[in-house]
N, C-alpha and C positions, 0 to 999 in steps of 0.2 A: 274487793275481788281478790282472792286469794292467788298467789302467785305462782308462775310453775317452775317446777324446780332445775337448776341451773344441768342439771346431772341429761333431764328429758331436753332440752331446745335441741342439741346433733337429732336426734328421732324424730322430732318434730318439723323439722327445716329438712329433713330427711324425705318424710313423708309428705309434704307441701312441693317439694319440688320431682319428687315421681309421679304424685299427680297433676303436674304443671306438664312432667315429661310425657304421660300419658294422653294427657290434651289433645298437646301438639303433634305426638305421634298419628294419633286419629283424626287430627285435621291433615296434616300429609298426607296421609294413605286415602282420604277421601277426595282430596284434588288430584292425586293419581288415577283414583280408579276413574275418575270424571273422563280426565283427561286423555283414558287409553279407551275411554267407551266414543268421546268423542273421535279420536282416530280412528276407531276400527269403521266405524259410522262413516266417517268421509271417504275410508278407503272402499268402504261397501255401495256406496253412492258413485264409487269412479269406474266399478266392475261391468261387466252385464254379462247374462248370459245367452250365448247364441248357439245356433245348428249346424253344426259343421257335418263331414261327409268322413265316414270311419273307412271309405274305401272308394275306388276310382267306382263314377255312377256315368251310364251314359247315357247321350240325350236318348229321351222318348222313352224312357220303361219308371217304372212307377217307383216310388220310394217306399221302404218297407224298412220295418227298426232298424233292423240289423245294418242296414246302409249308413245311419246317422246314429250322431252322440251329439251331447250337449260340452257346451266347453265353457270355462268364464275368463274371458280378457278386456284390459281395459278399455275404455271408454273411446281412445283414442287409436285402437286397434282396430273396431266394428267400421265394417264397410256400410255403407251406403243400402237400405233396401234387405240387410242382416235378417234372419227367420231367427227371432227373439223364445220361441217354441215350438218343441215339435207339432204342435198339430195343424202349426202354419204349413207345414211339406209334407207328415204323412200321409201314404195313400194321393199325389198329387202326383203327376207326369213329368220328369225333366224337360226343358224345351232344349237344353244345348247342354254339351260334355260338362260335369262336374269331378274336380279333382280332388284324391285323397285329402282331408285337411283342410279344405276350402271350405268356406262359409258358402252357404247355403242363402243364395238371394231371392228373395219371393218376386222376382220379375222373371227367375229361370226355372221355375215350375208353374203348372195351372192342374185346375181341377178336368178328371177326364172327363173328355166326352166337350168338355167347356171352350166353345168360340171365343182367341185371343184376339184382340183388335191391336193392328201394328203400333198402336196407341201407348197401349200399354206397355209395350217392350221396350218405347223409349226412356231411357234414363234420364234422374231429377237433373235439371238444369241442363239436358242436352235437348236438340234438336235433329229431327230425321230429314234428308237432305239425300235424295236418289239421283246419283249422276250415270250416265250412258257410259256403257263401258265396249271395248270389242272384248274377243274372244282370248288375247293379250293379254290386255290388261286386266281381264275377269280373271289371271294366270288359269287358263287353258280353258274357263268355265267350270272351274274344281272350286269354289268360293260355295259356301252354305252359310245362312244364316247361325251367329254367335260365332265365327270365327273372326276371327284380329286381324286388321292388316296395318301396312305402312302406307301412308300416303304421296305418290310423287307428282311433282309438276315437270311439265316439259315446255317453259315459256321463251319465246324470243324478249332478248335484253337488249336495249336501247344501248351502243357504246360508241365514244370518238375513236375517230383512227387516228395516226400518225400525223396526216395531212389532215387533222379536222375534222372530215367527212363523216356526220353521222352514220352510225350503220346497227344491225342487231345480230346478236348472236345468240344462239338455242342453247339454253342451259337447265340440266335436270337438280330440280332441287327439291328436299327432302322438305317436304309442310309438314304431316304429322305421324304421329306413330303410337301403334297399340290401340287401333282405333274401331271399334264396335261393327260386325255386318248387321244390321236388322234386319235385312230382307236380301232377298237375292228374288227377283223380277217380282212375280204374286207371293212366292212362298216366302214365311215371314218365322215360322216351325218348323224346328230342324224334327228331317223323318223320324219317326219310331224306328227302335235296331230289327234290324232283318228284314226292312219294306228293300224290296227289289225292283226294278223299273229302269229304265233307260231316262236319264234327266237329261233335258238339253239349254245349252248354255244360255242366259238369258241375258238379252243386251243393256240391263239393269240394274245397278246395284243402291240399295239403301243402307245408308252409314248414319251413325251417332255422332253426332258432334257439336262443338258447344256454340251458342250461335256465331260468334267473332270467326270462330276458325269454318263452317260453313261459309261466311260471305266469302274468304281467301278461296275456299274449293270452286263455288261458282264463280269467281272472277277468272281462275286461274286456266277453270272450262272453256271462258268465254274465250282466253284468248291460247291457248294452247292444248296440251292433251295433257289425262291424270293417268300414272299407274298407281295399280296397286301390289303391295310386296303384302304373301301370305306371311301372318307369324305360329309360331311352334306355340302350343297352349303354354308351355313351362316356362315360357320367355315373356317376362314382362318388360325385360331394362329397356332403358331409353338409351337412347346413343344421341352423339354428336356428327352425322359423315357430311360432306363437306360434295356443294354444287360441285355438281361435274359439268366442266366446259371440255373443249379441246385442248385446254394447256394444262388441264387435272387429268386427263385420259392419259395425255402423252407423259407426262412426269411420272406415272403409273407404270406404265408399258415399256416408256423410253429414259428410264432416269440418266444413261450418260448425255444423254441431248442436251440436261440442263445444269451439267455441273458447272461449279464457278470456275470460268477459266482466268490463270492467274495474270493478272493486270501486268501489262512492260509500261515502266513510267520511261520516258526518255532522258537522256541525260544534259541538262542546262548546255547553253552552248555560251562557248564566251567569246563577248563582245569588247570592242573599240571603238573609243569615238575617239575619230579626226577632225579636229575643226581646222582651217584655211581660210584666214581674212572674215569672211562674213558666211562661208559654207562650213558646211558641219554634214561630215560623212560618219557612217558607221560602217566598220568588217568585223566580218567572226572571223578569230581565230581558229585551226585547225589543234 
């Protein structure tokens, strides 16, 4: 085997090792490309895209392009009931006000002409749940189905007195809020824009809600009265307010009634004891 010459091995080990560099360049770059195909892949699986509203739509008039656009957010964004495509909403009827930007829920549109069953309007895992209302509590008989309310109780509370003596006292307390109208008495769809007619209040209102918080509504029926607080469509937050009794009314109204007034400790008094034989007196001192 003839040898090679001492002058060629740098060129040689030169060239053995750019094609070793080469290799392994092109095995890098091919776990790269894997690995940003697999990213893009899982990011593409966490997207969706859905039908939102390019402008304020109101109940009862028909969707038409120009009203909606497609949007893609992720996964953990998409509401409940989301129109995944337009042709889930085009040409379909709003049942209740839709807001610039808001998704587009195929429980708030039907095909026209098409008999909705109050069935349907109810939401996955919620229950519809009709409690008596007066004219009050319906706030005025102004309530239309797909409006929100807040839920109140007004129960008598079992409390001891000073002397023991059970007794109760009526306190309003906030149950639930942001909470769905399905119905207001028969009517379950909100009018079409520009139906005119005189409505009269209906001494029944149908509510969404999940069934735990249902059995709290008709218990709360059974032994007290409920109102309801209209909400602003633009107002979704939850709040924290706090039973009102008569000593939340009056701290509201009357806060000097309840400021701390500053404690007089008395001052020790000093004593003596006199004992005599087998008695034992004590005097205070001045």
């Amino acid at each position: 085997m003839k040898k090679i010459p001492k002058k060629y091995l740098p060129l040689l080990i030169a060239g053995i090792a750019g094609v070793i560099a080469v290799f392994l360049i092109n095995v890098y770059i091919q776990q790269q490309t894997a690995r940003a195909k697999e990213e893009a892949l899982r990011r593409q699986k966490m997207l969706v895209t859905v039908i939102v509203a390019k402008k304020d739509i109101p109940a009862g008039v028909m969707i038409e392009e120009d009203m909606i656009k497609e949007e893609t957010l992720r996964k953990d964004m998409i509401q409940p009931n989301a129109a995944t495509s337009v042709a889930r909403v085009l040409n379909k009827v709003t049942l209740a006000p839709i807001a610039k930007g808001e998704q587009i829920l195929t429980n708030k549109v039907a095909i026209t002409g098409q008999e909705i069953s109050l069935s349907s309007k109810v939401p996955r895992d919620k229950r519809a749940i009709t409690i008596p209302v007066d004219n009050i509590s319906s706030v005025g008989g102004m309530l239309r189905p797909g409006d929100h309310v807040d839920i109140l109780g007004a129960v008598p509370i079992p409390m001891m007195t000073a002397e023991e003596k059970q007794t109760t006292q009526i306190s309003t307390i906030p149950l639930f809020q942001d909470v769905l109208v399905l119905a207001v008495g028969t009517e379950y769809a909100a009018a079409p824009t520009g139906e005119k007619g005189e409505r009269r209040a209906s001494p029944m209102v149908t509510l969404a809600l999940a069934p735990e918080e249902a059995n709290i509504v008709a218990f709360v029926q059974e032994h007290g009265k409920i109102r309801l607080l209209l909400r602003s469509p633009q107002d979704t937050k939850k709040q924290l307010p706090v039973p009102a009794t008569w000593e939340t009314v009056l701290r509201m109204v009357m806060p000097d009634l309840f400021k701390e007034q500053p404690r007089i400790i008395p001052k020790p008094k000093r004593q003596v004891e006199i004992i005599r034989g087998t008695t034992k007196e004590i005097k205070e001192l001045e």
